[in-house]
C-alpha angles and dihedrals in degrees: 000000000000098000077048087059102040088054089053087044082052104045091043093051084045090053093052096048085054096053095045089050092052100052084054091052105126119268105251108226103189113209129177112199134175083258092163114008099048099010089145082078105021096053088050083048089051089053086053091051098047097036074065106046085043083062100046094040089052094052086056105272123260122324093339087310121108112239108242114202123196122205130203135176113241090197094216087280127115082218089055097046100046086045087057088044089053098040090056096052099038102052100000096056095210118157098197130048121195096206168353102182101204124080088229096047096049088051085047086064106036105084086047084052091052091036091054092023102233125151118253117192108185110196098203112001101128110185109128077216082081092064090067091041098105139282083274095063123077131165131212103211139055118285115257082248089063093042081047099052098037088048098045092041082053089056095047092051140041079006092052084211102194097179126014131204122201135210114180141188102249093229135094092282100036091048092046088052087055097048097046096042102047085058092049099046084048093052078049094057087245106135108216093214095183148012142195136175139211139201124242106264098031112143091172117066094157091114093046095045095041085060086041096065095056088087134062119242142148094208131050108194110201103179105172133086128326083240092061101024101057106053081041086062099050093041082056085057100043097056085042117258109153099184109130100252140215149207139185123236094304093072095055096105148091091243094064090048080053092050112045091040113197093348085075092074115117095007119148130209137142137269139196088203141064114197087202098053098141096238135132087219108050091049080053087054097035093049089048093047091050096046098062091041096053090053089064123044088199091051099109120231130241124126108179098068087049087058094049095047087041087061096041091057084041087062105040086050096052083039090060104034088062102022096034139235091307130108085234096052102041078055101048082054094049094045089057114041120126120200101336106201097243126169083249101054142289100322126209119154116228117218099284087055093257117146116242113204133134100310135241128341122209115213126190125203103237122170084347095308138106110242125182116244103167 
């Protein structure tokens, strides 16, 4: 009988440690970055995501529980990238994914999101397309129509622009930007007079520049990635086009800078982040991102998608700290801040799970560095 009574004793304590252990257990956050194809901006992207859960994790978790991310490459494929969603919520359990990058991964996931009802916070995917993705979706930058209004507005005026060539990355966000921008430089009264196009993974843009220089223009817009961008400006200059040019998010980086050489001087292009925003909390940021990418001399530089990832982690933590660990209450979170205090700005999300923040800023490459003009 007694043996009888101390095996129930021990079962039940066993019970309890068990329990207590497994409300403990870490809370899963699920992120597909461009960890391979495109690693000069995901792994800066990874760096922003875990600055933030070595935070969390120091001021005790949440909740008393340590903060887990998962990462996963989305290979620059809408296939890779739904396989890596699939695979987080199957077997991983998470109930939130920072990611994809890309416009047409986010909208490969999107239907599984809603599906499963997970929550998907993309830090840079642009497509308006995303707006209409479902109440599950949200994105943490400014729409390309933004990037596109603010831009075109900048070469009206203070450029005076009065004729713009494009040459454009022939792939979903490099032919948006040309479809969108040519629509906003002609409501500007800026007459686009010709356009080419590339492929992703073109090193050689003689053809497309020597066509190209058969019209006269005082801009060249080269919205596509730094990979591409970059060698397509110094060919320009090479062969010698002297229009001011111009990119689109993908070319704020050093790397770009690295890559075009001199030809990257003057160029414009837009930004979602500010390095000198007079917060406690972004020093505290900036200070953690250098110092990692000062400790490898292979570690790529790029900033601003660590500041974007930074914010997103920021938001899911607060989100499940006072919702809870469930896709409904990170929403209803994300549905009602006002005014998060984010490294890019004071954050609050509109209806289509937009942000809303401060806007766009316009940087311009001067003496080999970006400096902020707008």
């Amino acid at each position: 009988m007694k043996k009888t009574v101390c095996a129930i004793i021990i079962a039940a304590f066993s019970v309890c440690v068990w329990l207590q252990n497994a409300g403990a257990e870490d809370i899963k956050i699920g992120s597909i970055l461009r960890l391979s194809q495109g690693a000069s901006d995901g792994l800066p992207a990874r760096r922003g995501v875990e600055i933030a859960v070595k935070e969390i994790n120091a001021k005790g978790g949440i909740g008393g529980r340590k903060v887990e991310v998962i990462f996963e490459d989305s290979k620059d494929t809408d296939q890779a990238a739904v396989a890596a969603f699939q695979k987080l919520v199957s077997m991983d359990g998470v109930k939130v994914v920072i990611g994809p990058m890309k416009s047409s991964e986010v909208l490969a996931v999107a239907p599984i999101a809603m599906r499963e009802k997970i929550v998907v916070i993309t830090p840079n995917g642009t497509s308006p397309k995303i707006s209409e993705a479902g109440e599950y979706v949200y994105r943490g930058c400014s729409r390309i129509d933004k990037q596109a209004e603010a831009l075109t507005q900048f070469a009206k005026d203070p450029m005076k622009a009065t004729g713009v060539a494009i040459l454009y990355s022939n792939e979903p966000y490099g032919k948006g930007c040309n479809d969108l921008f040519t629509k906003q430089f002609t409501a500007l009264g800026i007459p686009v007079v010709a356009v080419e196009s590339f492929m992703v993974g073109d090193r050689d843009f003689s053809a497309q520049i020597t066509k190209l220089k058969q019209s006269t223009f005082d801009l060249l817009f080269i919205p596509g990635y730094l990979q591409e961008t970059a060698p397509a400006i110094a060919q320009a200059r090479k062969m010698g086009i002297v229009a001011e040019s111009m990119g689109v998010y993908g070319d704020m980086a050093p790397k770009y800078i690295e890559l075009a050489g001199k030809a990257a001087e003057g160029h414009i292009n837009a930004s979602e982040y500010d390095e000198d925003y007079a917060t406690g909390k972004n020093k505290k940021f900036k200070d953690a991102y250098y110092s990692i990418v000062k400790a490898d001399a292979n570690e790529p530089n790029n900033i601003m998608f660590a500041a974007l990832t930074y914010d997103a982690m920021g938001l899911v933590a607060e989100a499940i700290a006072a919702k809870g660990n469930s896709p409904d209450g990170i929403r209803s979170y994300l549905d009602s801040v006002k005014d998060f205090d984010g490294v890019t700005g004071k954050l609050s999300f509109d209806a289509n799970g937009d942000v809303v923040k401060q806007g766009v800023y316009i940087f311009k490459v001067q003496d080999g560095k970006y400096v902020k003009v707008k």
